[in-house]
C-alpha angles and dihedrals in degrees: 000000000000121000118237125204152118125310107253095180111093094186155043121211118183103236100177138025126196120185121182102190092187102040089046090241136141114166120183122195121201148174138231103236136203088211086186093057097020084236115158108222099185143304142280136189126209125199160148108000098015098091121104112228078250089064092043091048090054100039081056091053087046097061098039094056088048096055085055094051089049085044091055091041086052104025124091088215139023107289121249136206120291120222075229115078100250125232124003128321123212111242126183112299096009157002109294141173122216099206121165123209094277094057104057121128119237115235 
């Protein structure tokens, strides 16, 4: 029998963020949140077409500054533009990469 109530969590807080660049994949997991007693009520996973074009922008931007910071890290100078767009790019449905043969990462 299930239980029935009231919500008691006022709140939801991203814990954990998993991105697949290759696979065109960004998965977020959350939790429901009392934000008055810092109680966790359950979980919640969000992924694929959920997120707003906002959230898409700024993932792009994520990963783009983060290229740069590992540029800087590996790089004897400061990086500079590619004729390539870096990073990945939001297509319908999803986060993609439009990578040609040259581009490929080597694994």
């Amino acid at each position: 029998m299930a239980s029935t109530g009231s919500i008691v969590f006022d709140g939801i807080a991203i814990t954990t963020i998993e991105a697949d660049i290759l696979k065109k994949s960004l998965t977020a997991r959350a939790a429901f949140v009392d934000t008055s007693r810092g109680t966790t009520h359950g979980w919640t996973e969000g992924n694929g077409t959920i997120w707003s074009e906002e959230t898409k922008k700024l993932f792009v931007e994520l990963v783009g500054s983060m290229e740069r910071d590992l540029g800087n890290l590996h790089f004897t100078s400061t990086p500079t533009s590619h004729s390539r767009k870096t990073g990945i790019e939001v297509g319908p449905g999803g986060l993609s990469e439009h990578l040609d043969d040259s581009d490929a990462p080597s694994v």
